[in-house]
Backbone of each chain as ProteinMPNN parsed JSONL, in Angstrom:
{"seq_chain_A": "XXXXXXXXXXXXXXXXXXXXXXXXXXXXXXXXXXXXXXXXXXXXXXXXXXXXXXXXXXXXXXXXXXXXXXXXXXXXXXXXXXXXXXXXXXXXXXXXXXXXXXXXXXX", "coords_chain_A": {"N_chain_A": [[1.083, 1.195, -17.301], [4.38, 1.711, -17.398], [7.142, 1.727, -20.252], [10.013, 0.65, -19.173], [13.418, 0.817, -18.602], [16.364, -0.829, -18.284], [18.972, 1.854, -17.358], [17.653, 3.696, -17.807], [16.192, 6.71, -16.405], [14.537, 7.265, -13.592], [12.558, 9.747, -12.207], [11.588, 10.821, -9.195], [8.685, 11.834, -7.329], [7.718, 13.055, -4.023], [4.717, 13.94, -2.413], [3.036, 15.595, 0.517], [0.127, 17.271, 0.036], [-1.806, 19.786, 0.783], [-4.292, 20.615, 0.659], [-5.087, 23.197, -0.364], [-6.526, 25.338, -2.728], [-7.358, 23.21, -4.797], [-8.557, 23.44, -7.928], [-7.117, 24.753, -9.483], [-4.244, 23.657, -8.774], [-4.924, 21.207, -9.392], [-5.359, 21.807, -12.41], [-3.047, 22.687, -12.782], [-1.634, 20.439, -12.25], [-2.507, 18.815, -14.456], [-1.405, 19.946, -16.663], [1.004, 19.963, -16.472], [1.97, 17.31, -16.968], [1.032, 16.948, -19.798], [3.158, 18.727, -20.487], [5.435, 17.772, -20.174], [5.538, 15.2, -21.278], [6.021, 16.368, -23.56], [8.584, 16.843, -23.888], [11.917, 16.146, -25.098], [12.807, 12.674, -24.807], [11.573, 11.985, -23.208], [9.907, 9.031, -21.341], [7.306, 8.56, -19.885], [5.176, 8.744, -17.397], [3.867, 7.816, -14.625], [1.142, 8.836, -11.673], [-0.158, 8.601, -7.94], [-2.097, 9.181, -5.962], [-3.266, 9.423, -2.812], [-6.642, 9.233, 0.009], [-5.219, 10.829, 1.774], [-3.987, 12.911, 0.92], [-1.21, 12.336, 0.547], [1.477, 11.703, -2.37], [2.224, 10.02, -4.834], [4.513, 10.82, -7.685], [5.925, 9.392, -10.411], [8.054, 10.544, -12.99], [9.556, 9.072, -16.15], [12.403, 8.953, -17.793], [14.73, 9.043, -20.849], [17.605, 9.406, -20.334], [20.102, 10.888, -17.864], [20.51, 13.757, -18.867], [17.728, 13.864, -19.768], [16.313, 14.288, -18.317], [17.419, 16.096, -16.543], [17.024, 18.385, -18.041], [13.764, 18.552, -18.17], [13.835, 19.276, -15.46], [15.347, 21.682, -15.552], [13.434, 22.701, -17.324], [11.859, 25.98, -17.811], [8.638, 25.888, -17.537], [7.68, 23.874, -15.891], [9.533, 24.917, -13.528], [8.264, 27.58, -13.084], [6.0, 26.429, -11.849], [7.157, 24.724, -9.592], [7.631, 26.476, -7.775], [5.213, 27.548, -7.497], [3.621, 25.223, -6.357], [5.594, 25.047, -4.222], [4.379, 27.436, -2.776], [1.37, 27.5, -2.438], [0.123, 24.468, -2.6], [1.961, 22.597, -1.523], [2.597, 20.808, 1.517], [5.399, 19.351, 2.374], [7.727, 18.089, 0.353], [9.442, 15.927, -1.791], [12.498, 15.08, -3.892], [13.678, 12.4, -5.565], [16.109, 11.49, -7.831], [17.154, 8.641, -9.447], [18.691, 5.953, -11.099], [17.756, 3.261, -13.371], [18.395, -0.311, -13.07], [17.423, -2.835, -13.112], [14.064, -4.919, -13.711], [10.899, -5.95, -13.907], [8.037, -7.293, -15.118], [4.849, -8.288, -14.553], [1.774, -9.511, -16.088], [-1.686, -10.356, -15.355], [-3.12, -13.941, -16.957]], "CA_chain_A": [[2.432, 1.288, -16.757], [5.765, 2.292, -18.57], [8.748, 0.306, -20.354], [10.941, 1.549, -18.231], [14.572, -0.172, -18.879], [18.143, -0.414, -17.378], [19.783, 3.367, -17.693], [16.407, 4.832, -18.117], [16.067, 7.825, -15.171], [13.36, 7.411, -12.909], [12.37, 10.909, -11.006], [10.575, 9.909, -8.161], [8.26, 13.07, -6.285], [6.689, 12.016, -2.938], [4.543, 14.84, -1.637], [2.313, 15.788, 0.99], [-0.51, 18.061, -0.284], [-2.568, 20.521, 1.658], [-5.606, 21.082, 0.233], [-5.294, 24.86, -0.625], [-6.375, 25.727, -4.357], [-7.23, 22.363, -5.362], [-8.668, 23.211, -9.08], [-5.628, 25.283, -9.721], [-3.136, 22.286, -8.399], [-5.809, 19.816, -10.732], [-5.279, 22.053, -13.89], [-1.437, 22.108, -13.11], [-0.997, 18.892, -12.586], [-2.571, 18.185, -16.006], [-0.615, 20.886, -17.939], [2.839, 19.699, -16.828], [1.832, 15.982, -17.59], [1.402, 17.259, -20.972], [4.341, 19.347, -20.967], [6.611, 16.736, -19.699], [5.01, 14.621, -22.283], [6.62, 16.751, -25.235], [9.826, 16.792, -23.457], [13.04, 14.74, -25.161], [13.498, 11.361, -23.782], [10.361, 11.313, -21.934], [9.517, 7.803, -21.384], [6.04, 8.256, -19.257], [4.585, 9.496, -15.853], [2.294, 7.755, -13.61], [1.207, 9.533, -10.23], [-0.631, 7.863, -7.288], [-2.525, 10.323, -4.446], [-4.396, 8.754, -1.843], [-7.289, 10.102, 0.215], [-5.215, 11.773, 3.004], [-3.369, 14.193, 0.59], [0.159, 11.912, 0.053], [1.155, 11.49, -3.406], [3.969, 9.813, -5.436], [4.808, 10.562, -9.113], [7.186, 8.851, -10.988], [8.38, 10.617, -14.265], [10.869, 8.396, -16.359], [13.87, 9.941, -18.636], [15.387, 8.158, -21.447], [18.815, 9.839, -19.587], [20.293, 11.902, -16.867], [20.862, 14.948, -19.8], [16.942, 14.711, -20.314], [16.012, 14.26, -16.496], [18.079, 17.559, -16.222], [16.368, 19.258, -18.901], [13.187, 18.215, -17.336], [14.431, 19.941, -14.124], [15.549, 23.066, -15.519], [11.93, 23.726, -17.644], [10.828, 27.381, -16.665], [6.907, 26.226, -17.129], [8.169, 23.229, -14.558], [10.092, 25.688, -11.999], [7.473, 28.051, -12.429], [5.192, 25.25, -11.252], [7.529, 24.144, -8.57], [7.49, 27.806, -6.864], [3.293, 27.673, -7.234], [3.846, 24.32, -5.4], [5.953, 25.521, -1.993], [3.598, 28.945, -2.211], [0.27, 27.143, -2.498], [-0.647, 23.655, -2.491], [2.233, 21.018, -0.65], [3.402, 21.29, 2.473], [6.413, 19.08, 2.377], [8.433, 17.409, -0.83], [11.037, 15.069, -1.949], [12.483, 14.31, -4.864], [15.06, 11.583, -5.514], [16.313, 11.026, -8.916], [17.565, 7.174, -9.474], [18.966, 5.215, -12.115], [17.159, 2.286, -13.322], [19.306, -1.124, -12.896], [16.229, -4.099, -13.492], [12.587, -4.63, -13.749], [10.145, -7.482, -14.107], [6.388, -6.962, -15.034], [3.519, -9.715, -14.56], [0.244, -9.775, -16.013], [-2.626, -11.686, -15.508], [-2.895, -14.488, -18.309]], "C_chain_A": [[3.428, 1.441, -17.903], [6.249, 1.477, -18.91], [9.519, 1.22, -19.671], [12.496, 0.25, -18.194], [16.335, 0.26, -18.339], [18.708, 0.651, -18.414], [18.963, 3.988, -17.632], [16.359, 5.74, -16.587], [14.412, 7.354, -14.406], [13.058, 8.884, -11.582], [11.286, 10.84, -10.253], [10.443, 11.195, -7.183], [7.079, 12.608, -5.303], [6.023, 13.535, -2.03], [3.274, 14.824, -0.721], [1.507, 17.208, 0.57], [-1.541, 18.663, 1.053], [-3.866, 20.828, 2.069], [-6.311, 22.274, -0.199], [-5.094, 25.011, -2.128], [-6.656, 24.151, -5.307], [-7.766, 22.322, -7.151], [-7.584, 24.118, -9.318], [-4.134, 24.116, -9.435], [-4.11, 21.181, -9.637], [-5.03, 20.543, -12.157], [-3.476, 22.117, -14.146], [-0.537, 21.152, -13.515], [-1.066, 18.183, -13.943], [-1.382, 19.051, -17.529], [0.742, 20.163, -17.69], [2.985, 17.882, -17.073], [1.823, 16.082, -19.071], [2.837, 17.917, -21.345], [5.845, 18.566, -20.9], [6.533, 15.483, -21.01], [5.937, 14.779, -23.824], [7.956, 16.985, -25.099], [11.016, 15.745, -24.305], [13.107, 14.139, -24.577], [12.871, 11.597, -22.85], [10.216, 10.216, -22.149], [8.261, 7.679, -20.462], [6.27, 8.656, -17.743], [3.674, 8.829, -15.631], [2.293, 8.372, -11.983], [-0.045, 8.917, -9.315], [-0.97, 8.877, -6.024], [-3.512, 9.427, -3.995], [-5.55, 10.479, -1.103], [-6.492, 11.359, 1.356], [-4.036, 12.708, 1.859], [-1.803, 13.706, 0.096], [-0.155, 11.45, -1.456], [2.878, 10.68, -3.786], [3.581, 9.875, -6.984], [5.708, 10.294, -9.724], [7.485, 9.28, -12.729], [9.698, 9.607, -15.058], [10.93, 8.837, -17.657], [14.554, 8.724, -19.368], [17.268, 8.454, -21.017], [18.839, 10.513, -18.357], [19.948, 13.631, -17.678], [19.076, 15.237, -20.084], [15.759, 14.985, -19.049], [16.046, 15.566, -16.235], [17.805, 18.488, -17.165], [15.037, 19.427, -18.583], [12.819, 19.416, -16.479], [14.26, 21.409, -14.773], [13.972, 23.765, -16.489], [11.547, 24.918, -16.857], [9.288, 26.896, -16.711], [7.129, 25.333, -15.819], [8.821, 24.17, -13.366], [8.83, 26.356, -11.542], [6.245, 27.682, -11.424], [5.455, 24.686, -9.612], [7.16, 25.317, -7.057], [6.15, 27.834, -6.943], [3.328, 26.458, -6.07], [3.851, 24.573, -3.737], [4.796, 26.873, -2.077], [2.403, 28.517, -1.801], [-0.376, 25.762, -1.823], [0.236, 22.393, -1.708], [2.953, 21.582, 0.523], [4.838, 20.438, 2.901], [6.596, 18.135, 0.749], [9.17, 16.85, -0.865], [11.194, 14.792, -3.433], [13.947, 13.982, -5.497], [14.762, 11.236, -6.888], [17.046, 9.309, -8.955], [17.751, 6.492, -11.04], [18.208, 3.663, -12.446], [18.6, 0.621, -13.508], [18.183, -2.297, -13.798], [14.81, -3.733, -13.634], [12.072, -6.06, -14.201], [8.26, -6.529, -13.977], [5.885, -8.237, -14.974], [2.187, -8.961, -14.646], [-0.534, -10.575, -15.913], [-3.133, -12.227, -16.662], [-4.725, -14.419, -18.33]], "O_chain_A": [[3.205, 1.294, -19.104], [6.157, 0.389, -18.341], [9.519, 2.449, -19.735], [12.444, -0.918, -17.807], [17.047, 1.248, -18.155], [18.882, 0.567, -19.629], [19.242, 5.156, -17.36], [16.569, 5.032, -15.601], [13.355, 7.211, -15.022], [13.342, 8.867, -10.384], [10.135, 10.804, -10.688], [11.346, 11.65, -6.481], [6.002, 12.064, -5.546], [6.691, 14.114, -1.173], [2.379, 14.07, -1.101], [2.133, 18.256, 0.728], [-1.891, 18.02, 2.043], [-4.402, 21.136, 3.134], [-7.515, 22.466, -0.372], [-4.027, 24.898, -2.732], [-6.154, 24.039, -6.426], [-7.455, 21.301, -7.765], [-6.765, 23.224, -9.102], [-3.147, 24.084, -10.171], [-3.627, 20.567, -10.588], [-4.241, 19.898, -12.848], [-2.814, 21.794, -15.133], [0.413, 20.932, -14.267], [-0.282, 17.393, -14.469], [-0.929, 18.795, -18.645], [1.477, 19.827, -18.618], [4.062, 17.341, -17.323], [2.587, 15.326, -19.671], [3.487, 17.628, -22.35], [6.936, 18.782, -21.429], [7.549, 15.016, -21.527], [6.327, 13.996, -24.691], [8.588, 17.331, -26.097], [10.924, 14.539, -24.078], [13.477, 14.504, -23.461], [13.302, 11.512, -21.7], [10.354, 9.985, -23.351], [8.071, 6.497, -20.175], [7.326, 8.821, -17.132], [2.611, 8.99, -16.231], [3.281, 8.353, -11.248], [-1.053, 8.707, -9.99], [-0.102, 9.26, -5.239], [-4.372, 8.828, -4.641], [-5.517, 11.693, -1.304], [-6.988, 12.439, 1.677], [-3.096, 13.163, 2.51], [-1.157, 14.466, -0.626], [-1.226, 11.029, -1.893], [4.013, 10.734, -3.311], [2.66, 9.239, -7.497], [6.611, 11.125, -9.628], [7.194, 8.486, -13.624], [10.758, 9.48, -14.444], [10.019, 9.062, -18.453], [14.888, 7.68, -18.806], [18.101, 7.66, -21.452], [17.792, 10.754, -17.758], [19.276, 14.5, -17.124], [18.74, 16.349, -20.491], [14.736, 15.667, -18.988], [15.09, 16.215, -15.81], [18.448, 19.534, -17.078], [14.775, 20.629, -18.644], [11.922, 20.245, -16.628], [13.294, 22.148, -14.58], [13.538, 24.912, -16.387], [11.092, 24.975, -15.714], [8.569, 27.489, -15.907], [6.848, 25.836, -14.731], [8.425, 23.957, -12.22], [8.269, 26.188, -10.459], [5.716, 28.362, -10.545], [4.638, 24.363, -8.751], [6.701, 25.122, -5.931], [5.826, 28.469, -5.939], [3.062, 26.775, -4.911], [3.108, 24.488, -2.759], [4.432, 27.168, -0.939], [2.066, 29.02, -0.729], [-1.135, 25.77, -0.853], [-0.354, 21.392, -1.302], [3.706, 22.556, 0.533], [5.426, 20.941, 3.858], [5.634, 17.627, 0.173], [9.973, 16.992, 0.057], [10.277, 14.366, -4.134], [14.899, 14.701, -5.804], [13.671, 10.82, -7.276], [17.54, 9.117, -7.844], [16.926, 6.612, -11.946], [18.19, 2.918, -11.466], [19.642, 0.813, -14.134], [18.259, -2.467, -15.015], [14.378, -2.581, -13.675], [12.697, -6.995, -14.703], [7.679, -5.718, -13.255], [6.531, -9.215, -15.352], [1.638, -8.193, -13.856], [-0.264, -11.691, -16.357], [-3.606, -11.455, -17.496], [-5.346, -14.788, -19.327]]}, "seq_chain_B": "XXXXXXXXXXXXXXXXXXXXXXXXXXXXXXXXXXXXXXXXXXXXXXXXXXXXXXXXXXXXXXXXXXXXXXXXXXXXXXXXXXXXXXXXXXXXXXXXXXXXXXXXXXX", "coords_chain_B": {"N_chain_B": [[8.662, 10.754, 5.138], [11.506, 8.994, 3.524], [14.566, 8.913, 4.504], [17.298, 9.059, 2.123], [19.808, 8.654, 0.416], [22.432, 9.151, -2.227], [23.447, 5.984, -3.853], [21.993, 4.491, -2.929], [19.475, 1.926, -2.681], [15.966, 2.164, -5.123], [13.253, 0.177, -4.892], [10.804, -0.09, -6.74], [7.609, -0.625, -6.54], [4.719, -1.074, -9.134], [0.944, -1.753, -8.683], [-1.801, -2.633, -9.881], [-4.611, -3.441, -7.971], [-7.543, -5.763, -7.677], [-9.455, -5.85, -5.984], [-10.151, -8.097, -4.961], [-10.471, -10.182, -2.42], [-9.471, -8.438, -0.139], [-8.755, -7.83, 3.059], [-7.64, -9.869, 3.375], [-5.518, -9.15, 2.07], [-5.122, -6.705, 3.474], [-3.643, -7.122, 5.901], [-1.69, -9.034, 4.9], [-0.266, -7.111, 3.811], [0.379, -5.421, 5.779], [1.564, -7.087, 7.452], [4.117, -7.474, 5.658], [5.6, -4.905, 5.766], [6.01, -5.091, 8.165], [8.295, -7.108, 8.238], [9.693, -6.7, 6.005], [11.484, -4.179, 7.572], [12.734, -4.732, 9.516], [15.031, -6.194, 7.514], [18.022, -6.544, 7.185], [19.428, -3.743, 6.013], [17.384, -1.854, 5.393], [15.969, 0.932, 4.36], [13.897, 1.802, 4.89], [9.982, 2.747, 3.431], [7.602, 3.541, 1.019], [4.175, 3.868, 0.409], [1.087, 3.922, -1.57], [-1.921, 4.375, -2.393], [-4.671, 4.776, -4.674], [-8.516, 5.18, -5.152], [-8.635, 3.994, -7.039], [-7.69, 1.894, -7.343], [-4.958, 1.6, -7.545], [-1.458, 1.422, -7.307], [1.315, 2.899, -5.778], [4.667, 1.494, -4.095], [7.399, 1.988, -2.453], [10.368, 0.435, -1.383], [13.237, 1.192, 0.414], [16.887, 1.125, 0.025], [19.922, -0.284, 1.442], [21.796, -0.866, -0.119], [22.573, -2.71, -3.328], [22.786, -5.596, -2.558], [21.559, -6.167, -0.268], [18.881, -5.458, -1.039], [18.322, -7.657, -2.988], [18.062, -9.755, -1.143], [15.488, -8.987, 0.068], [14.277, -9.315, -1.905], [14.608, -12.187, -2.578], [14.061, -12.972, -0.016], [12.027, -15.715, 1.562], [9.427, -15.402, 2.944], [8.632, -12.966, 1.541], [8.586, -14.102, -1.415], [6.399, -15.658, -0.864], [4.292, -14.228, -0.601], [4.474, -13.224, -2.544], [3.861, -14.693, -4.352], [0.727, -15.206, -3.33], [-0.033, -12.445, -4.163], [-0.083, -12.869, -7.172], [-1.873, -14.843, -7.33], [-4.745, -14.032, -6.392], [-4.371, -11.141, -5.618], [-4.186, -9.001, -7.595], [-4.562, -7.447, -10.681], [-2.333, -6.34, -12.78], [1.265, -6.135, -12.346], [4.044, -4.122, -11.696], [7.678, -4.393, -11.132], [10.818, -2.222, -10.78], [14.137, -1.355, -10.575], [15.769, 0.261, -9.077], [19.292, 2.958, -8.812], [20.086, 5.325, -6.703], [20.801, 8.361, -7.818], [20.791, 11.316, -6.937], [19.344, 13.93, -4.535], [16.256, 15.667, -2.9], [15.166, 17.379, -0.993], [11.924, 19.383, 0.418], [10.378, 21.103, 3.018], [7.678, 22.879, 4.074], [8.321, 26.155, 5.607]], "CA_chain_B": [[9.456, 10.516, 3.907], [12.435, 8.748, 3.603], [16.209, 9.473, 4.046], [17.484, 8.51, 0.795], [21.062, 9.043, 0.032], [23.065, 8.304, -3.34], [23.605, 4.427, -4.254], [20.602, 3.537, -2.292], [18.314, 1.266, -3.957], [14.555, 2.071, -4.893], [12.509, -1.082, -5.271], [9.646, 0.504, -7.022], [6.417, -1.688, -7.08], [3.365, -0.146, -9.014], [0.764, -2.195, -8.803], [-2.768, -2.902, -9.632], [-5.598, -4.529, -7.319], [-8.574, -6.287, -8.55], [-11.311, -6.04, -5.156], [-10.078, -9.633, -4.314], [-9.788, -10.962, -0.509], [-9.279, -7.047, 1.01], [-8.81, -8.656, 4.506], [-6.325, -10.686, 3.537], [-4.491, -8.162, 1.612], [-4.727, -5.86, 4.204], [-3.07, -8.236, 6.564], [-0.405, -8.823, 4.386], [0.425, -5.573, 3.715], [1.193, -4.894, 6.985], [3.309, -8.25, 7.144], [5.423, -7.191, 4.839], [5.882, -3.83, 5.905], [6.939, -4.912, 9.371], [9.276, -8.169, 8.037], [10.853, -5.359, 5.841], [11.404, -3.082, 8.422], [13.588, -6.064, 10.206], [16.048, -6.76, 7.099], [19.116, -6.03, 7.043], [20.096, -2.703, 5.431], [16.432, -1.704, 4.913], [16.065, 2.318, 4.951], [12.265, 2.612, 4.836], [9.556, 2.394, 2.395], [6.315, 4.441, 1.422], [3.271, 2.992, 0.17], [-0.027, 5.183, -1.786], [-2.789, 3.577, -3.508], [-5.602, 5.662, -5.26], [-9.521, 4.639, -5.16], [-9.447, 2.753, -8.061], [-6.629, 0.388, -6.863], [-3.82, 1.75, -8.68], [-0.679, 1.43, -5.677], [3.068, 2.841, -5.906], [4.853, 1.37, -3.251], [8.975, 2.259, -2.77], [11.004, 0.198, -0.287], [14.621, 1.745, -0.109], [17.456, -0.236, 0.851], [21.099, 0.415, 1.425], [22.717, -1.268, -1.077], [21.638, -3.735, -3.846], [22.489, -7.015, -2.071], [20.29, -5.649, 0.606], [17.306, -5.2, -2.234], [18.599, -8.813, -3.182], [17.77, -10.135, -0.262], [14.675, -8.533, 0.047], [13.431, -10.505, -3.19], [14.658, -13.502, -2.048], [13.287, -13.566, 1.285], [10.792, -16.78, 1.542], [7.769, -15.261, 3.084], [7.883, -11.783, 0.734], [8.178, -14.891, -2.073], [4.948, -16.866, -0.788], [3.102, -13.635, -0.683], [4.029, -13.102, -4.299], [2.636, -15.638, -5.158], [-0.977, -15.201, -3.259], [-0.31, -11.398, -4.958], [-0.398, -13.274, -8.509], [-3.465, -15.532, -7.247], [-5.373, -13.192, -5.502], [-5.077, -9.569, -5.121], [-3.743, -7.892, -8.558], [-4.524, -7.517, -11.897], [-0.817, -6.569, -12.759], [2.036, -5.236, -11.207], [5.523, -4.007, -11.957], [8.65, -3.987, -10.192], [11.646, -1.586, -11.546], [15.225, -1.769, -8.794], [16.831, 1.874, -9.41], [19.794, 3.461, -7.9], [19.498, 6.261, -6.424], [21.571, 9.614, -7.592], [20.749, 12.522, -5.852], [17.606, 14.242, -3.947], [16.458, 17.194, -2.66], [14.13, 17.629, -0.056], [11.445, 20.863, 1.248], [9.306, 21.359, 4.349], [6.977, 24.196, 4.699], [8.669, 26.573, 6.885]], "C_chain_B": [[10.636, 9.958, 4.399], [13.789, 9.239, 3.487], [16.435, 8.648, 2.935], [18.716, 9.137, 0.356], [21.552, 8.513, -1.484], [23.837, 7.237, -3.129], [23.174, 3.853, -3.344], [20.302, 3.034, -3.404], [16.63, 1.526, -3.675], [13.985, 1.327, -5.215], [10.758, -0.279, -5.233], [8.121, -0.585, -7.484], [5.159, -0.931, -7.364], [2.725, -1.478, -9.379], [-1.694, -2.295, -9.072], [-4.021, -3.981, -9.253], [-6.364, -4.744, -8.508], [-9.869, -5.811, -7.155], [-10.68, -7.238, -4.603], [-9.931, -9.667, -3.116], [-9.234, -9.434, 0.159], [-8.806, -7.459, 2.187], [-7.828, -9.024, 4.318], [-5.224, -9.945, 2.906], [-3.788, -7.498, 2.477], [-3.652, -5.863, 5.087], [-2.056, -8.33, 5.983], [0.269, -7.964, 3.85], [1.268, -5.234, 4.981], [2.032, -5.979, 7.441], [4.571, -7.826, 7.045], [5.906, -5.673, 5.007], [6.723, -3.945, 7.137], [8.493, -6.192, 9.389], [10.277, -7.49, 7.024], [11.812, -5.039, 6.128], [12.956, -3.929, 9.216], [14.869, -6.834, 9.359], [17.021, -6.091, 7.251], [18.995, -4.769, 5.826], [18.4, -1.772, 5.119], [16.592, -0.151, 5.095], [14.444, 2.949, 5.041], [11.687, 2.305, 3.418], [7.868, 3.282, 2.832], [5.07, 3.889, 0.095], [1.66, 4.15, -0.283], [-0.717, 4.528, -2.489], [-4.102, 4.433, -3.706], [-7.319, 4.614, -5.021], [-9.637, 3.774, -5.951], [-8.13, 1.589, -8.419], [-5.484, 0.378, -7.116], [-2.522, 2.1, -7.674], [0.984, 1.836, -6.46], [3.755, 2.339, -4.76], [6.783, 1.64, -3.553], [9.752, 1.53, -1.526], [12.611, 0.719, -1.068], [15.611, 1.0, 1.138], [18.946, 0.521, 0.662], [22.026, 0.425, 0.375], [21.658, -2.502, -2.262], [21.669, -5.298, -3.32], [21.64, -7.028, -0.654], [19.098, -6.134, -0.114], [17.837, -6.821, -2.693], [17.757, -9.712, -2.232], [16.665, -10.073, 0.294], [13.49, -9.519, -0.592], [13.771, -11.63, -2.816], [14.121, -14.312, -0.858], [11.808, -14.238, 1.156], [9.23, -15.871, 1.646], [7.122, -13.969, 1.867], [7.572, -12.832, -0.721], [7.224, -15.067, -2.094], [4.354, -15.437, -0.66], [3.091, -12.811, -2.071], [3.124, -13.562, -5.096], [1.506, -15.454, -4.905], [-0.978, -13.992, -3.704], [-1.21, -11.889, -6.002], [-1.801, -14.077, -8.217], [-4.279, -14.461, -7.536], [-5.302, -11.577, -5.699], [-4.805, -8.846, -6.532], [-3.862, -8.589, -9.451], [-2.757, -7.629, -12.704], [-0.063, -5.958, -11.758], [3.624, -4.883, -12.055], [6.899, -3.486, -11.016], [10.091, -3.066, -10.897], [12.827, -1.13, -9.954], [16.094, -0.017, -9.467], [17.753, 2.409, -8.549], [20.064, 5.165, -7.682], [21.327, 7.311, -6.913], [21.671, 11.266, -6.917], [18.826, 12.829, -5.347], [17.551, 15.411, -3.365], [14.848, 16.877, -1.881], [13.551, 19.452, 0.07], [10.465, 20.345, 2.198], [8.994, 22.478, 4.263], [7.583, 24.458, 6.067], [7.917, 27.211, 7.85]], "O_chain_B": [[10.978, 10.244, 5.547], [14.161, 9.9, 2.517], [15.816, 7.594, 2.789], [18.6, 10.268, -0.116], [21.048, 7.469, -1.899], [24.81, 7.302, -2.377], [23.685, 2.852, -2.842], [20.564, 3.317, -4.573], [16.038, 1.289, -2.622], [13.899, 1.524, -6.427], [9.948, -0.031, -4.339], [7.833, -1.086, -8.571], [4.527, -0.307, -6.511], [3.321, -2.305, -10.069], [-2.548, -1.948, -8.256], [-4.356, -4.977, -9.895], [-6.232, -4.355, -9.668], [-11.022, -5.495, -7.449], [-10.808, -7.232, -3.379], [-8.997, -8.98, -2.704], [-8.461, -9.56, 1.108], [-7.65, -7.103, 1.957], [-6.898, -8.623, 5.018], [-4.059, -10.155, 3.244], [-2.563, -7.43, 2.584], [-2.834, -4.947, 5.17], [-1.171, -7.638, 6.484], [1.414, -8.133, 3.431], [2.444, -4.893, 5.104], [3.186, -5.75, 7.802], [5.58, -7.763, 7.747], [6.734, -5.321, 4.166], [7.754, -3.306, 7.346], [9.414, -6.195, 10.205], [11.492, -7.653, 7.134], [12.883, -5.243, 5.556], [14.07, -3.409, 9.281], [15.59, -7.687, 9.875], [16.881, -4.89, 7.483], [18.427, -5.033, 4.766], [18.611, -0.81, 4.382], [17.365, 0.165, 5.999], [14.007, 4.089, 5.195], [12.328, 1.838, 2.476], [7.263, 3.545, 3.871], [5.414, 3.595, -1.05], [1.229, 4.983, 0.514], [-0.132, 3.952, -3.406], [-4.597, 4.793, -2.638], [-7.225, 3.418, -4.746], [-10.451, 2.854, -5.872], [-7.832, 0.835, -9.346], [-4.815, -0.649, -7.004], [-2.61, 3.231, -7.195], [1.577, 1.247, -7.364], [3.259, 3.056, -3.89], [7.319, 1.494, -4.651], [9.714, 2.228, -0.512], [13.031, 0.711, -2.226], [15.438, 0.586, 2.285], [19.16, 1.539, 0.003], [22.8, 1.311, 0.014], [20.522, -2.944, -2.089], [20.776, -6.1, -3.591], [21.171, -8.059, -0.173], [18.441, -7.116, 0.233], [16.7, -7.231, -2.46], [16.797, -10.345, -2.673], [16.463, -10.962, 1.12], [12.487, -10.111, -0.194], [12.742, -12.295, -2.69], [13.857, -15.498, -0.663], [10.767, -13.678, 0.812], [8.317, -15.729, 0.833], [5.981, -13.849, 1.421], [6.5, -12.605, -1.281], [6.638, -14.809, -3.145], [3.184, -15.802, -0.547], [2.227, -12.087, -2.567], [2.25, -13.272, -5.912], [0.775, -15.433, -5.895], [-2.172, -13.786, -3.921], [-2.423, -11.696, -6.083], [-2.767, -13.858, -8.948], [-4.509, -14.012, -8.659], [-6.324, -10.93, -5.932], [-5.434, -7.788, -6.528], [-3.586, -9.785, -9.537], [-2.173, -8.652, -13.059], [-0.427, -5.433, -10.705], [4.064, -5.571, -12.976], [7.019, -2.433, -10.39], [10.335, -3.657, -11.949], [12.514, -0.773, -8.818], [16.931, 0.281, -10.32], [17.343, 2.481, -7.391], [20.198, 5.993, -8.584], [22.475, 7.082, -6.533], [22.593, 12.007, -6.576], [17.738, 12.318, -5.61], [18.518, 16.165, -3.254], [13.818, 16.311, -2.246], [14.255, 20.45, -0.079], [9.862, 19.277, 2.096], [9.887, 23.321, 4.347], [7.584, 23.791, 7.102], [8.421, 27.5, 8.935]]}, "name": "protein", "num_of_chains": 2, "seq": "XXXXXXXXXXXXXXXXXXXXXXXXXXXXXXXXXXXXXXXXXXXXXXXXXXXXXXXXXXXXXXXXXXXXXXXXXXXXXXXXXXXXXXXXXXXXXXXXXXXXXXXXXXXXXXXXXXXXXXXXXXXXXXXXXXXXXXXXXXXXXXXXXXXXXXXXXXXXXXXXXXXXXXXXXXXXXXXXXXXXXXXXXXXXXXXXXXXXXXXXXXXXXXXXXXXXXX"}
């Protein structure tokens, strides 16, 4: 899990997948985890898909300015348009400011 | 998916199981999903956990003394605690407010 800290961006994508093209959606998903990776004021990505095809990924932004840089990536758009053509059949994605946080591990 | 407007709150819990007491998890999962559902200002919440236990869950709330209230409420308390016993290795909670969103549906 991330440090993730008050101001930090959290971009939060909740999708329903289809099942059309799935090693093409696999090798995507890994390229723009890397590419997001080398991004300014990345602060980390974890993503969570169950078996029926819903997913949530949470990228987090050391700002709004690198959230929105992020966003505008052409390998990311081009990605987004493979997305609606191919592999999800509905999307969301709510950007949010971080306010608090509390972690617990087991001692 | 959720409606999700700006200066909502996302109460982001990622969390990971261990295998422990399933049954009783299960059970209180759905507890707390429907004692939620019943607070004041609540706007929904979406819930994804992968095979190997690894869970994002998002309740979204109207405001933050809503999401206040939320955390404070006794019983989601006492099933913190049998969390920390019982069902998870760790977990993390992160309270974000929400700035914009953008929805698609396959047309």
């Amino acid at each position: 899990m991330t440090q993730d800290g008050p101001g930090e961006i959290a971009v939060i994508f909740r999708s329903q997948r289809n099942g059309t093209d799935p090693a093409g959606y696999a090798a995507a998903a890994a390229a723009m985890e890397v590419r997001a990776a080398a991004m300014p004021g990345y602060r980390g990505i974890e993503s969570v898909r169950d078996a029926e095809g819903v997913g949530i990924t949470i990228s987090w932004w050391a700002d709004e300015a690198a959230a929105i840089a992020w966003r505008d990536d052409p390998a990311h758009a081009a990605v987004r348009e493979r997305g609606r053509a191919l592999w999800y059949d509905r999307y969301e994605v709510t950007v949010a400011q971080v306010t608090r946080g509390y972690r617990w591990v087991r001692g």
